[in-house]
mmCIF entry with sequence, helices, sheets and N, C-alpha, C, O atoms, coordinates in Angstrom:
data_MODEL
# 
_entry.id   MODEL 
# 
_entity.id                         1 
_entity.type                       polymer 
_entity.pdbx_number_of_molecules   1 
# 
_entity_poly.entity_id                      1 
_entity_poly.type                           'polypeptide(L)' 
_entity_poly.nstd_linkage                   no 
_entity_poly.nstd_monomer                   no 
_entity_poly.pdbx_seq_one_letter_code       
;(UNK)(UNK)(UNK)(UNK)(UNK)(UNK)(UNK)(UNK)(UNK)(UNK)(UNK)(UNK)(UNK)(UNK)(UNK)(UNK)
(UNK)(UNK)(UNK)(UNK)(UNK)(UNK)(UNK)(UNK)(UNK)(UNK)(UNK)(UNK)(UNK)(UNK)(UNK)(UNK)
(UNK)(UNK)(UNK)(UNK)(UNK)(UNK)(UNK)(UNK)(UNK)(UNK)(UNK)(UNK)(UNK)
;
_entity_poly.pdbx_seq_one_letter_code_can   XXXXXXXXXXXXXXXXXXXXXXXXXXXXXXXXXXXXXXXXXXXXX 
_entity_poly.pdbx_strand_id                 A 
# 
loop_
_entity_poly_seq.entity_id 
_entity_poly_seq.num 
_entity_poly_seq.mon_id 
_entity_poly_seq.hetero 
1 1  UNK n 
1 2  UNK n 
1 3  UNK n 
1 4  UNK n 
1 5  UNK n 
1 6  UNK n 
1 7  UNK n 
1 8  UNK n 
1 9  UNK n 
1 10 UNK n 
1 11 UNK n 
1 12 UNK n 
1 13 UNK n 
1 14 UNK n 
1 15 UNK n 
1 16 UNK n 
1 17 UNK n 
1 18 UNK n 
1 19 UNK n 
1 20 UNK n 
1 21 UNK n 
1 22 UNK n 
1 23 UNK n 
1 24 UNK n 
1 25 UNK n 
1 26 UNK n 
1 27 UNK n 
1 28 UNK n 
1 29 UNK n 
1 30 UNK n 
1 31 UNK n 
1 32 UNK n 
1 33 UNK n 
1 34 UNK n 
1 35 UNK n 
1 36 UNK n 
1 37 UNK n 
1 38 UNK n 
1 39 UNK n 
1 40 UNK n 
1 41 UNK n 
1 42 UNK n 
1 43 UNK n 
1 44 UNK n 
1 45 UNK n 
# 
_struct_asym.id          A 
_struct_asym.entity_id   1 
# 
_struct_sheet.id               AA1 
_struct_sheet.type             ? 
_struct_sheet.number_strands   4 
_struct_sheet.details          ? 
# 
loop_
_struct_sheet_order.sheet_id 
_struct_sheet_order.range_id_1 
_struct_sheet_order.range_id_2 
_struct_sheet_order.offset 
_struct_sheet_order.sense 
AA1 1 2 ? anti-parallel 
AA1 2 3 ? anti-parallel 
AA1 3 4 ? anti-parallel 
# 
loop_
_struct_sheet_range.sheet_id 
_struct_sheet_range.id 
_struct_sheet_range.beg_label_comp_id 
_struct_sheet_range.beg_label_asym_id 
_struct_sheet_range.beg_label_seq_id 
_struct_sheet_range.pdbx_beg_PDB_ins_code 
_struct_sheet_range.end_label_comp_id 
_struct_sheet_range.end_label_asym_id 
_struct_sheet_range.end_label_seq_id 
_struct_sheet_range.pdbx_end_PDB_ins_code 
_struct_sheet_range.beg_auth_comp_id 
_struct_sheet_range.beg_auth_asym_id 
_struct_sheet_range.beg_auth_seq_id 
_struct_sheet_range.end_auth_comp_id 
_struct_sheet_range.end_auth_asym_id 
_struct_sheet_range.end_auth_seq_id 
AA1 1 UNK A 15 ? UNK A 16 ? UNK A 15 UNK A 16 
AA1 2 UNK A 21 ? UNK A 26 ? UNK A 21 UNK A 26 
AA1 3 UNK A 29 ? UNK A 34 ? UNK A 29 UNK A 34 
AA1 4 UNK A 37 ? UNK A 40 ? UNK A 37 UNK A 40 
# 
loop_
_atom_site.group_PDB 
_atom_site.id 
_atom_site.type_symbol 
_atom_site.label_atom_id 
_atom_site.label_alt_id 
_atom_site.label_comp_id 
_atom_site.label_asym_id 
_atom_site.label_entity_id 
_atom_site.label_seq_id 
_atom_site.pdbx_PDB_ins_code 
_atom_site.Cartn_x 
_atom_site.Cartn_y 
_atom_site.Cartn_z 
_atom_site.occupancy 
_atom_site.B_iso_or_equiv 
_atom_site.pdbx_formal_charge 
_atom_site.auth_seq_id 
_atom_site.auth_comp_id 
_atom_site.auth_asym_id 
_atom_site.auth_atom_id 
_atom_site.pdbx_PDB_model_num 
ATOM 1   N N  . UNK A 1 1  ? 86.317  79.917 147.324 1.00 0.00 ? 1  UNK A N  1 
ATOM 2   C CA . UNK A 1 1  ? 86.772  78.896 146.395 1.00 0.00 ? 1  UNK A CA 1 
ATOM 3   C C  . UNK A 1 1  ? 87.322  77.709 147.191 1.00 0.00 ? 1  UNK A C  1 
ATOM 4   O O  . UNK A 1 1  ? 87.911  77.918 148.252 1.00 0.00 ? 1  UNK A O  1 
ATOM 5   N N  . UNK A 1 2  ? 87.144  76.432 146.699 1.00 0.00 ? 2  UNK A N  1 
ATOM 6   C CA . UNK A 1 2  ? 87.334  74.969 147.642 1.00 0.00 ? 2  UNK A CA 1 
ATOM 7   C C  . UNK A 1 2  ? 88.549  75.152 146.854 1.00 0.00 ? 2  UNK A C  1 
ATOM 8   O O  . UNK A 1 2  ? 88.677  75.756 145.790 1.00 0.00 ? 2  UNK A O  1 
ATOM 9   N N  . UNK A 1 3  ? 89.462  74.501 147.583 1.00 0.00 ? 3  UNK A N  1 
ATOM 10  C CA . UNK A 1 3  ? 90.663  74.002 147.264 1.00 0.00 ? 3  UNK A CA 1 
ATOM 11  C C  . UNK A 1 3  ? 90.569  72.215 147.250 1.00 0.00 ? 3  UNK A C  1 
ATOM 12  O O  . UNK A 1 3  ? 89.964  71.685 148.182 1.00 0.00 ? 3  UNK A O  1 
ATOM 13  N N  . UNK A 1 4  ? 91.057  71.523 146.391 1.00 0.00 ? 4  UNK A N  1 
ATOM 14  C CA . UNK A 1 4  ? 90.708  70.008 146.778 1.00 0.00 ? 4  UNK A CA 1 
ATOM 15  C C  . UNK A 1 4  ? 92.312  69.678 147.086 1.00 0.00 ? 4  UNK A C  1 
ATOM 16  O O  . UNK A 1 4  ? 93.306  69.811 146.373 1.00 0.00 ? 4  UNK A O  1 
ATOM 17  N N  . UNK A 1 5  ? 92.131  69.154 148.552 1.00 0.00 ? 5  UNK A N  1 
ATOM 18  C CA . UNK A 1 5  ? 93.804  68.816 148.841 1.00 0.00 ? 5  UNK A CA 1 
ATOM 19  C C  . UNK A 1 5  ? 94.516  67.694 148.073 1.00 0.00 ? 5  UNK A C  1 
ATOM 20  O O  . UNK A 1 5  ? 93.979  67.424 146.999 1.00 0.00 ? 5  UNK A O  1 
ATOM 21  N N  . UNK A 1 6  ? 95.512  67.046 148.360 1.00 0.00 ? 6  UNK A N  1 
ATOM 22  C CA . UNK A 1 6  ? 96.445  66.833 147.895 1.00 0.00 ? 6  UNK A CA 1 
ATOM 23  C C  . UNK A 1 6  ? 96.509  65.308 147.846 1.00 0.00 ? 6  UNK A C  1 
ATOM 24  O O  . UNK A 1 6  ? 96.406  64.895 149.002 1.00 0.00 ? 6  UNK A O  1 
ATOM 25  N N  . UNK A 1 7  ? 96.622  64.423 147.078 1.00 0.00 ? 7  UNK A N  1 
ATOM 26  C CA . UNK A 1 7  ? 96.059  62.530 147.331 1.00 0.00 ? 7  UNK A CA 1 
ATOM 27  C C  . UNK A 1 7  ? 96.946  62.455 146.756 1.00 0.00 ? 7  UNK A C  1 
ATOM 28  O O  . UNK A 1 7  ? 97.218  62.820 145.612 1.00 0.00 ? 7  UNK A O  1 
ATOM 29  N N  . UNK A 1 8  ? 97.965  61.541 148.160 1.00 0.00 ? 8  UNK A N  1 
ATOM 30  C CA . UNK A 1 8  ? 99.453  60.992 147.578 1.00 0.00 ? 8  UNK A CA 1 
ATOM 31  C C  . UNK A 1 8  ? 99.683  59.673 147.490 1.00 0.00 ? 8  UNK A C  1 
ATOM 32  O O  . UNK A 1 8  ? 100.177 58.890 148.301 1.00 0.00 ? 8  UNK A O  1 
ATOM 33  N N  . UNK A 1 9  ? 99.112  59.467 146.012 1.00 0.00 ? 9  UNK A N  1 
ATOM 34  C CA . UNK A 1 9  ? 98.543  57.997 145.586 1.00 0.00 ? 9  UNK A CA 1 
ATOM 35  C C  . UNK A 1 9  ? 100.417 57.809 144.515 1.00 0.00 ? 9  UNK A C  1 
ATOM 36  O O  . UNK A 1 9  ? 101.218 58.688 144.195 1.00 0.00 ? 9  UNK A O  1 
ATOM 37  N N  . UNK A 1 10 ? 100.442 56.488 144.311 1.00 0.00 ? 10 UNK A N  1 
ATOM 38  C CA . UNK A 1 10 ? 101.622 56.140 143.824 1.00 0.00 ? 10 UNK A CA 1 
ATOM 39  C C  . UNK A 1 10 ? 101.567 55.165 143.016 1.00 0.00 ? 10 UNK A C  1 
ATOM 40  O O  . UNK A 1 10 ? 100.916 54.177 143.356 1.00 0.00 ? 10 UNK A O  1 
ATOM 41  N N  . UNK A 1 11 ? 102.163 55.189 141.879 1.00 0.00 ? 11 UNK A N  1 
ATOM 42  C CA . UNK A 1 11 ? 102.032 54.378 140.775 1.00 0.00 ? 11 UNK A CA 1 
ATOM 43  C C  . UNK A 1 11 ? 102.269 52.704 141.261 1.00 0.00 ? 11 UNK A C  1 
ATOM 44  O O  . UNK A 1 11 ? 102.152 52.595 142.481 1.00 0.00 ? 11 UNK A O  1 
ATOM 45  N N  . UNK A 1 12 ? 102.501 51.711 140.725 1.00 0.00 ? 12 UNK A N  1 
ATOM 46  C CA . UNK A 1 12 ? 102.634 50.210 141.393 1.00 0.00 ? 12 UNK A CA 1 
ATOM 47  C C  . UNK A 1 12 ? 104.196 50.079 140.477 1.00 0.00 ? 12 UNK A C  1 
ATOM 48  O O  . UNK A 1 12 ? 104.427 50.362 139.302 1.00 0.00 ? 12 UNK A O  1 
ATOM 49  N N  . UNK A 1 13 ? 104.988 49.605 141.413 1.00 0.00 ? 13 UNK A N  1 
ATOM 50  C CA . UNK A 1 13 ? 106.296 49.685 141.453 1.00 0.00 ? 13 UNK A CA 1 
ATOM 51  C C  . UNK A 1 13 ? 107.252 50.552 141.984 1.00 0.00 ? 13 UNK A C  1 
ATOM 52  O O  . UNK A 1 13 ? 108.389 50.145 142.226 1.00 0.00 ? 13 UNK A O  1 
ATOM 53  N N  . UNK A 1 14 ? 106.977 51.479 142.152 1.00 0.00 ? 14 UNK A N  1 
ATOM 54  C CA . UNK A 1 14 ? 107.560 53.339 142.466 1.00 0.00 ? 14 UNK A CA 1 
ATOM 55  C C  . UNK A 1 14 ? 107.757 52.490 143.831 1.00 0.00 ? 14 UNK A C  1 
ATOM 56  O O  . UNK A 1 14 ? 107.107 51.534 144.254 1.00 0.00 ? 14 UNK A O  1 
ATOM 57  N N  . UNK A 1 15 ? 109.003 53.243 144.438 1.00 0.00 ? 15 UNK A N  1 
ATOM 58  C CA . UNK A 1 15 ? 109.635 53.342 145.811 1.00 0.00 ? 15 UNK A CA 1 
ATOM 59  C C  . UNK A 1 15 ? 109.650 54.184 146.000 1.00 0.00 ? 15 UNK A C  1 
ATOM 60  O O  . UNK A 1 15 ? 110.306 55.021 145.380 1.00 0.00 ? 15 UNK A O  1 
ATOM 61  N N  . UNK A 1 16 ? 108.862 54.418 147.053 1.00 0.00 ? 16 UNK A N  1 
ATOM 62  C CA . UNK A 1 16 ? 108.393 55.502 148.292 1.00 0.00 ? 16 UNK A CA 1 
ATOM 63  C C  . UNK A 1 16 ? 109.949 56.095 148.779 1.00 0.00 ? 16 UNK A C  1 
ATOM 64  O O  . UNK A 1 16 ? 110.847 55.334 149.142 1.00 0.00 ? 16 UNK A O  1 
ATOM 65  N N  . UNK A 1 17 ? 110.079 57.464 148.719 1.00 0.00 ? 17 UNK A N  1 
ATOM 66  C CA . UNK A 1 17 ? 111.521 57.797 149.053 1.00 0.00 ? 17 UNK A CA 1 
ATOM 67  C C  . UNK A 1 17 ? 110.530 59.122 150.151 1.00 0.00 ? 17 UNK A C  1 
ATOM 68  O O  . UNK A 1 17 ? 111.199 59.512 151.108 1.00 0.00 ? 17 UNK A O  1 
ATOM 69  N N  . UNK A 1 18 ? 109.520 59.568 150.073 1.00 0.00 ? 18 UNK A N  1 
ATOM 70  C CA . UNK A 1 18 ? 109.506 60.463 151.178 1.00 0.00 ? 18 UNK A CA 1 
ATOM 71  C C  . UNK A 1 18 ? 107.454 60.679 151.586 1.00 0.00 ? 18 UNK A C  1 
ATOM 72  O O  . UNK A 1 18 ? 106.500 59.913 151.724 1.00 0.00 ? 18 UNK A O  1 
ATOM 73  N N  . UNK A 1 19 ? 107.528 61.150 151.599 1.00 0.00 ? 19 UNK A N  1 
ATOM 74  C CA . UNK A 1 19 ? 105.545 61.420 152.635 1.00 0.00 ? 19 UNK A CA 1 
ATOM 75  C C  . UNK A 1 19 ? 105.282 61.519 150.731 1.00 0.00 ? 19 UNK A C  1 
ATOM 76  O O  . UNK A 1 19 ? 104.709 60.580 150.178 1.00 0.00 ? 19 UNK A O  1 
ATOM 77  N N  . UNK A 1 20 ? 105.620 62.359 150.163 1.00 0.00 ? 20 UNK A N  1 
ATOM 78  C CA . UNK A 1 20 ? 104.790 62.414 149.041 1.00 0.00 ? 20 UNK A CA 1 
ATOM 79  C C  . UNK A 1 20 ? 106.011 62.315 147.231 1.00 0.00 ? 20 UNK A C  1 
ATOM 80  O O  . UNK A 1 20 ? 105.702 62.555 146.064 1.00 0.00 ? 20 UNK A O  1 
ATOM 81  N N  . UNK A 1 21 ? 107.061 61.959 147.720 1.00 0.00 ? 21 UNK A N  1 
ATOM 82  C CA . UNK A 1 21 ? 107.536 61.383 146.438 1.00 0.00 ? 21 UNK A CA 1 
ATOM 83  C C  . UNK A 1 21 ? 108.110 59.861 146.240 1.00 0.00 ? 21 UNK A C  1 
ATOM 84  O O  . UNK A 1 21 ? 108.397 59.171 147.219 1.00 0.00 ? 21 UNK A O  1 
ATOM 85  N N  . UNK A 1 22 ? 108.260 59.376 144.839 1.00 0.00 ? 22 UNK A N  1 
ATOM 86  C CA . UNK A 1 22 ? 108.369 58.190 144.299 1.00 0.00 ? 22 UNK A CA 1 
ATOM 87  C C  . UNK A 1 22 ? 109.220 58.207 143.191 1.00 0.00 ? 22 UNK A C  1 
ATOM 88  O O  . UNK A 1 22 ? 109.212 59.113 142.357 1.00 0.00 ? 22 UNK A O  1 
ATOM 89  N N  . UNK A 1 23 ? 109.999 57.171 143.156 1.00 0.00 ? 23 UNK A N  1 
ATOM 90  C CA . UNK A 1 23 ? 110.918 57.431 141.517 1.00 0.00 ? 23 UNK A CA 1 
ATOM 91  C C  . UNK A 1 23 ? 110.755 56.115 141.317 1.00 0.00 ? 23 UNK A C  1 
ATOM 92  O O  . UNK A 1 23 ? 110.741 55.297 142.237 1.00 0.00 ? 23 UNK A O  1 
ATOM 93  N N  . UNK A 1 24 ? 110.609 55.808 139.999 1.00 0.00 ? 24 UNK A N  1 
ATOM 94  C CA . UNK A 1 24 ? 109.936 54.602 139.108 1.00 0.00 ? 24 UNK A CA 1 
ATOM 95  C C  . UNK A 1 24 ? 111.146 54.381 138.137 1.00 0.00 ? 24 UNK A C  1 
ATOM 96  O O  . UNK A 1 24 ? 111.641 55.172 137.334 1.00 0.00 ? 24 UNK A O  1 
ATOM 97  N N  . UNK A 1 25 ? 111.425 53.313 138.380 1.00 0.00 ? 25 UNK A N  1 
ATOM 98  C CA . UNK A 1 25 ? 112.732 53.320 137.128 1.00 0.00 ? 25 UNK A CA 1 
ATOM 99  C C  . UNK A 1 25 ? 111.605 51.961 136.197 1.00 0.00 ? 25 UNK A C  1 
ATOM 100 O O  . UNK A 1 25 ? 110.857 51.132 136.717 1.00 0.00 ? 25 UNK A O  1 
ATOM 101 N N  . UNK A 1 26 ? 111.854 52.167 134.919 1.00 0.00 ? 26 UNK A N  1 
ATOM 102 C CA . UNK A 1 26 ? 110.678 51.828 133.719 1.00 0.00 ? 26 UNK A CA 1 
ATOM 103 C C  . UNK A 1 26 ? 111.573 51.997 132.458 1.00 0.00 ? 26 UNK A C  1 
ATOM 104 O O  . UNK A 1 26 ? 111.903 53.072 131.958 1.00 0.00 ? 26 UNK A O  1 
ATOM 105 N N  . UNK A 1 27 ? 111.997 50.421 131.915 1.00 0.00 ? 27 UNK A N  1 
ATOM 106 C CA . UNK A 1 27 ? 112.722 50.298 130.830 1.00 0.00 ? 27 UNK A CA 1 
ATOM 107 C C  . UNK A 1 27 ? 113.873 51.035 130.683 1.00 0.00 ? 27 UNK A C  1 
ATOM 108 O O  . UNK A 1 27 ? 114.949 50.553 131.040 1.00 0.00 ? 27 UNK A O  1 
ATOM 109 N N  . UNK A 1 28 ? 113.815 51.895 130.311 1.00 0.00 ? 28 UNK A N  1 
ATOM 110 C CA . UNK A 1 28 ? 115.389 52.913 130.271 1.00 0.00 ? 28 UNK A CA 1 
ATOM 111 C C  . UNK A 1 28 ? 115.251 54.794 130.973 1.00 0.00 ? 28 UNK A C  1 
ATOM 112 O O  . UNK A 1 28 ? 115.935 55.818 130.997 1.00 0.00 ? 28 UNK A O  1 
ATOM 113 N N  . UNK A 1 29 ? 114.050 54.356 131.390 1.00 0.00 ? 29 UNK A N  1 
ATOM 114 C CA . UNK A 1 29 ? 113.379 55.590 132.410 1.00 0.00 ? 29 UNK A CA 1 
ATOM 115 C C  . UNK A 1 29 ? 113.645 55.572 133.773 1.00 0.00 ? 29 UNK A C  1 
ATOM 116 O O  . UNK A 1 29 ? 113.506 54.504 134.369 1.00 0.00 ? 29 UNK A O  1 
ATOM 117 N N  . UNK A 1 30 ? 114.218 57.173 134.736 1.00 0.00 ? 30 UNK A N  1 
ATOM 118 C CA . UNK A 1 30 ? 113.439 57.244 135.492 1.00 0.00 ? 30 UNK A CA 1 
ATOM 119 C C  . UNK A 1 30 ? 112.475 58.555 135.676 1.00 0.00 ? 30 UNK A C  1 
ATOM 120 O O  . UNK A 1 30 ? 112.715 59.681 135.239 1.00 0.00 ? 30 UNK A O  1 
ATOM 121 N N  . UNK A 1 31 ? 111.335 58.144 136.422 1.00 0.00 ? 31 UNK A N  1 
ATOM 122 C CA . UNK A 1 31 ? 110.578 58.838 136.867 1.00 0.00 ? 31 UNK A CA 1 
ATOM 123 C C  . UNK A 1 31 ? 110.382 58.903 138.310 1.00 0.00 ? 31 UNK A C  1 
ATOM 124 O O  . UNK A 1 31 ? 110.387 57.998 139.145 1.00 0.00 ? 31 UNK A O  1 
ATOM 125 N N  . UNK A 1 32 ? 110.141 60.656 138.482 1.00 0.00 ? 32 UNK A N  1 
ATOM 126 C CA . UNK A 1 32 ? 109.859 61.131 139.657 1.00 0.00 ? 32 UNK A CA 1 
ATOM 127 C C  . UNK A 1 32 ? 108.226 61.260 139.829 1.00 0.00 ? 32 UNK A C  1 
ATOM 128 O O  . UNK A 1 32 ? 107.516 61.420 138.836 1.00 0.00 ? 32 UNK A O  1 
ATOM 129 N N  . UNK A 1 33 ? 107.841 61.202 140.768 1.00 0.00 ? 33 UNK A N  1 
ATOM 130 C CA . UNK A 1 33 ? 106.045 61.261 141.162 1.00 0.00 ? 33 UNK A CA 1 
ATOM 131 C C  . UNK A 1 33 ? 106.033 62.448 142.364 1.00 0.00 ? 33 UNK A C  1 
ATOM 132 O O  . UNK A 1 33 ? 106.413 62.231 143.515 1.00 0.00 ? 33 UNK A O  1 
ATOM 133 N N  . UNK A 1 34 ? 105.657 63.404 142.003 1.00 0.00 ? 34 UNK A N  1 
ATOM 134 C CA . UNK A 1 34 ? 105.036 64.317 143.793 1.00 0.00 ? 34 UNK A CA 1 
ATOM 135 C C  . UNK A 1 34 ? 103.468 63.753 143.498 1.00 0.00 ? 34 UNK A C  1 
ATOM 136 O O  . UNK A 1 34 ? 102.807 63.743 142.459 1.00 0.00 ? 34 UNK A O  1 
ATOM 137 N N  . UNK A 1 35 ? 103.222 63.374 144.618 1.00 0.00 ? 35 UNK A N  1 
ATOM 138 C CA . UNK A 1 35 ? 101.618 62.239 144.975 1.00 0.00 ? 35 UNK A CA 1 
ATOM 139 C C  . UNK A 1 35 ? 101.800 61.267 143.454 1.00 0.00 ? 35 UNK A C  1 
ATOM 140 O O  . UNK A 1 35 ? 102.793 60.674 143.031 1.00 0.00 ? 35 UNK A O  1 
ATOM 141 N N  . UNK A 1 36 ? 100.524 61.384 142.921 1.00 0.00 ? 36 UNK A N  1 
ATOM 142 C CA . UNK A 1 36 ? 100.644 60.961 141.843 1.00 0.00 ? 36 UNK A CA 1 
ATOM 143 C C  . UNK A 1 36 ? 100.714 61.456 140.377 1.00 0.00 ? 36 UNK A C  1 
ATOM 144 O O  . UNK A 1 36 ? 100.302 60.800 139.420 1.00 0.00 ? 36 UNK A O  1 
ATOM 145 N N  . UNK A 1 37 ? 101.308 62.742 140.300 1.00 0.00 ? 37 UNK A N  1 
ATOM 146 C CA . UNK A 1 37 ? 101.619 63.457 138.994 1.00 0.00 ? 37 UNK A CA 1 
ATOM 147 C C  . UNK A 1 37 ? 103.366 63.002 138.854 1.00 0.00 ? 37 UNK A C  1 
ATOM 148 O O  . UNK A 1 37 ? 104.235 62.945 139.724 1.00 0.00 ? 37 UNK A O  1 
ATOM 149 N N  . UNK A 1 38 ? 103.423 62.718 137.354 1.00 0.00 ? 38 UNK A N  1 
ATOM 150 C CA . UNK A 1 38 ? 104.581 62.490 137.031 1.00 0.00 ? 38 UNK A CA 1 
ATOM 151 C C  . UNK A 1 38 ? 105.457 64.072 137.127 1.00 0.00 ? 38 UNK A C  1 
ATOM 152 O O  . UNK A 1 38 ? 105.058 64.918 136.328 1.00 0.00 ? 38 UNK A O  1 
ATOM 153 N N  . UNK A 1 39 ? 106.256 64.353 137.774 1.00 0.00 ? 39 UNK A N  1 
ATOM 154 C CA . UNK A 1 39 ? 106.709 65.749 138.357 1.00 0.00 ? 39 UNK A CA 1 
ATOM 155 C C  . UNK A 1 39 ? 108.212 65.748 137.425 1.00 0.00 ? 39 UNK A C  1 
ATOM 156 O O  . UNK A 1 39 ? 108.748 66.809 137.107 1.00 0.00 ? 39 UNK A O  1 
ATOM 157 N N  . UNK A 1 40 ? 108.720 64.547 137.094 1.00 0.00 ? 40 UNK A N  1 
ATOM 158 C CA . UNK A 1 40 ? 109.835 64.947 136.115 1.00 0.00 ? 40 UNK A CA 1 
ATOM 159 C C  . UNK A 1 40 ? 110.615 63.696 135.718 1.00 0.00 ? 40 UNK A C  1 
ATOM 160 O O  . UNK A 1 40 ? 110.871 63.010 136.708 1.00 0.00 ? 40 UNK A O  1 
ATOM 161 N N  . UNK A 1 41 ? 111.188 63.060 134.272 1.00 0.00 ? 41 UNK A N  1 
ATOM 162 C CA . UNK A 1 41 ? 111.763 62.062 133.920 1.00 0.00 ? 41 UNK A CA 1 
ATOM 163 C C  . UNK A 1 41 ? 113.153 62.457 133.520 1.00 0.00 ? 41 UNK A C  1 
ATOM 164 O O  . UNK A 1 41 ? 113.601 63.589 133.698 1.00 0.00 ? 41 UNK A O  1 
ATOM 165 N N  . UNK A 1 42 ? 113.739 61.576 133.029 1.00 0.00 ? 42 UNK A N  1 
ATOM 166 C CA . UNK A 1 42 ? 115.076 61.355 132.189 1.00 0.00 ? 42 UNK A CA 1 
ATOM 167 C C  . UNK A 1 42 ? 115.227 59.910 131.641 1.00 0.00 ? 42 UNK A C  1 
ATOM 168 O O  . UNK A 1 42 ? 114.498 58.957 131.913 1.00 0.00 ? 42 UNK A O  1 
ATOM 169 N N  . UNK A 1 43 ? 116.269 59.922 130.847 1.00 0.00 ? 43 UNK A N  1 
ATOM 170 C CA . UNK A 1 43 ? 116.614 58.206 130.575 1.00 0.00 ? 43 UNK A CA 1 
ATOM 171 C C  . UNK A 1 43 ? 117.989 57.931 131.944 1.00 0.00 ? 43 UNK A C  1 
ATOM 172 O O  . UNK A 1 43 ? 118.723 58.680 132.588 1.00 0.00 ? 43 UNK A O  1 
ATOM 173 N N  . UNK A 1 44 ? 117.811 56.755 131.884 1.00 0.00 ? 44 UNK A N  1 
ATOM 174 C CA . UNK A 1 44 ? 118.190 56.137 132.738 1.00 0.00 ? 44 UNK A CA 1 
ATOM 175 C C  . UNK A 1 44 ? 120.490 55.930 132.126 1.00 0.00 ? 44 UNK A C  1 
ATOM 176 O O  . UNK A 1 44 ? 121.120 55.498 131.161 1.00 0.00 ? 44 UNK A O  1 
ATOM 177 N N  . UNK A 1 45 ? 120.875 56.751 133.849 1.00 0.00 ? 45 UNK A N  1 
ATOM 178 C CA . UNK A 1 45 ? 122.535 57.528 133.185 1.00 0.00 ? 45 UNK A CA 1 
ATOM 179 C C  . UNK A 1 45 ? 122.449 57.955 132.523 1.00 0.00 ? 45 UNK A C  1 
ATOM 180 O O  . UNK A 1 45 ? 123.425 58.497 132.006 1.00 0.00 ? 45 UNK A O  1 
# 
């Protein structure tokens, strides 16, 4: 079975905080990214 590796692509705005995550702050959001899957939100405080 192929495994297809891992493409640590990043939304446009997101700040790069490590090799493969991003947090996007968006209206009263933030969001976390591992590559480019949204990996977890909240509202913003």
């Amino acid at each position: 079975m192929y495994k297809q590796p891992f493409l640590p692509g990043f939304p446009d705005g997101a700040v790069k905080v490590g090799a493969m995550l991003s947090i996007l702050e968006k209206d009263d959001h933030v969001i976390y990214f591992v590559g480019g899957d949204n990996y977890f939100s909240h509202n913003r405080g």
